[in-house]
C-alpha positions in Angstrom: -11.3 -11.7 -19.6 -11.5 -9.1 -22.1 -9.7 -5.4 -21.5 -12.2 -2.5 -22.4 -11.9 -0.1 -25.3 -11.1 2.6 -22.4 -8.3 -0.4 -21.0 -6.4 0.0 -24.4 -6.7 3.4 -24.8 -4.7 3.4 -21.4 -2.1 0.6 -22.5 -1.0 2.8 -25.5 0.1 5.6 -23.0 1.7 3.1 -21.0 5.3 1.6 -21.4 4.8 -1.6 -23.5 6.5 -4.0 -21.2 3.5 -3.1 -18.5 1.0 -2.8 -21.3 2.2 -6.9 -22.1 1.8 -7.4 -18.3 -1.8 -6.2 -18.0 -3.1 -8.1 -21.1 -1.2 -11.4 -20.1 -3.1 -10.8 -16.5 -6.2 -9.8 -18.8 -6.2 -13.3 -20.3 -5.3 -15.0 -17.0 -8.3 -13.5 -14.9 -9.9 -16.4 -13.5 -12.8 -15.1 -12.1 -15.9 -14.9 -14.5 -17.4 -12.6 -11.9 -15.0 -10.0 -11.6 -13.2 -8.0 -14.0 -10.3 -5.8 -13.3 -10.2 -2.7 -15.3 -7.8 0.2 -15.5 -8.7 3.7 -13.3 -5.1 5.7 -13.9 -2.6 5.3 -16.4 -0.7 9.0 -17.6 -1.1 11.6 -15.3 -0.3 15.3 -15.8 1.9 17.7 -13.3 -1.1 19.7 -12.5 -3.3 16.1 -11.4 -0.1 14.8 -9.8 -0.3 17.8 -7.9 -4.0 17.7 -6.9 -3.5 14.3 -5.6 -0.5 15.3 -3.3 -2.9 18.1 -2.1 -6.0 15.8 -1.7 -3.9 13.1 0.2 -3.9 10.3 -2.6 -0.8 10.6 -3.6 3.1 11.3 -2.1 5.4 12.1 -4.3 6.2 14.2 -8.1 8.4 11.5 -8.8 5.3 9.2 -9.7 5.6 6.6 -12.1 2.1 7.5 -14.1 4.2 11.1 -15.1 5.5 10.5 -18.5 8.9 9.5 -18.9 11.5 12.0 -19.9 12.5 9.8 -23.2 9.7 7.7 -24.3 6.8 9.7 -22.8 5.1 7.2 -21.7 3.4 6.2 -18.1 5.5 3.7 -16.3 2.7 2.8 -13.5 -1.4 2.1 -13.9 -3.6 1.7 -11.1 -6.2 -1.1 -11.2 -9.5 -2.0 -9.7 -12.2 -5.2 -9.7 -15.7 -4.6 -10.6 -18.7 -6.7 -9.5 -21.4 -6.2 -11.7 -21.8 -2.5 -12.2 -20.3 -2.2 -8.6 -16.4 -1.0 -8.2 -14.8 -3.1 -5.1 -12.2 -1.6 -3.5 -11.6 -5.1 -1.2 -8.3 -5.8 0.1 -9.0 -9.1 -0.1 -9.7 -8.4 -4.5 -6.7 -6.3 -4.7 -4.7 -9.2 -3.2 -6.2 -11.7 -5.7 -6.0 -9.4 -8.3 -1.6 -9.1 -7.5 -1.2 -12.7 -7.6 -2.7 -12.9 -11.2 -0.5 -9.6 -12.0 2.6 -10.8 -10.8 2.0 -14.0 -12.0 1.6 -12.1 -15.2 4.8 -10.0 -14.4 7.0 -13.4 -14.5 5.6 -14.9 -17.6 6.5 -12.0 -19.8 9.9 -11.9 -17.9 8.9 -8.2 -16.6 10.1 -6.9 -13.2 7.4 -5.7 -11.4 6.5 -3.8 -8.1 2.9 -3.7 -6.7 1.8 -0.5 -4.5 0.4 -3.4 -2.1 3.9 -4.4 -0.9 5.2 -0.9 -0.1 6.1 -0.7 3.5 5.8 3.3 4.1 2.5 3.8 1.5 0.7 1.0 1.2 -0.9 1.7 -2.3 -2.8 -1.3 -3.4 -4.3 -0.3 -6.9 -0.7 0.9 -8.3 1.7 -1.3 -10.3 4.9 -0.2 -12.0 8.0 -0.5 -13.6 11.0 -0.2 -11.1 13.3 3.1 -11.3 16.2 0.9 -11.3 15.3 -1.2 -14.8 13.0 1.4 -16.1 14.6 4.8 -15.8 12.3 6.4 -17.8 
């Protein structure tokens, strides 16, 4: 599968261990179908904030507000189209981690997916862990 022009233009504003990830996924996509495709990458204060209001997000510690050193996004959110049609299936989303983590462990890149949260499950979102990533 090939990333989008508008997929790039999200992995250059993304730390380039994740941007790595997502094109190794990119080129592991086995489904001739489906594509997934990037929705979020960088965010702004002021949308982190709108999303907190809205409901869609939790937290201004988000991983898609730059990073204090690097300024770069340590978290992009994903989705599968069909056609001209977004899915927003659980069932795709779980598909899609598998490829994405498999991804993850080929290019040696700790990864966590939004999917596996216990307290938000978040199911788009994957990012660099606070721990190995500090930003």
């Amino acid at each position: 599968m090939q990333l989008t022009s508008k997929d790039e233009a999200h992995l250059k504003r993304v730390h380039p261990d994740l941007a790595r990830v997502i094109r190794r996924a990119a080129a592991m996509w086995p489904h001739k179908d489906q594509v997934f495709f990037i929705t979020c990458s960088t965010r702004t204060l002021e949308e982190q904030k709108k999303l907190i209001a809205a409901g869609a997000s939790r937290t201004l510690r988000s991983r898609h507000l730059p990073g204090k050193t690097n300024k770069l996004s340590h978290a992009v959110d994903l989705a599968v189209r069909m056609g001209k049609t977004v899915r927003w299936d659980e069932s795709l989303f779980v598909q899609m981690s598998k490829t994405i983590k498999a991804a993850a462990k080929a290019e040696k890149v700790t990864l966590e997916w939004g999917g596996d949260w216990k307290t938000f499950s978040d199911k788009p979102h994957y990012q660099l862990p606070w721990k190995q990533y500090p930003g």
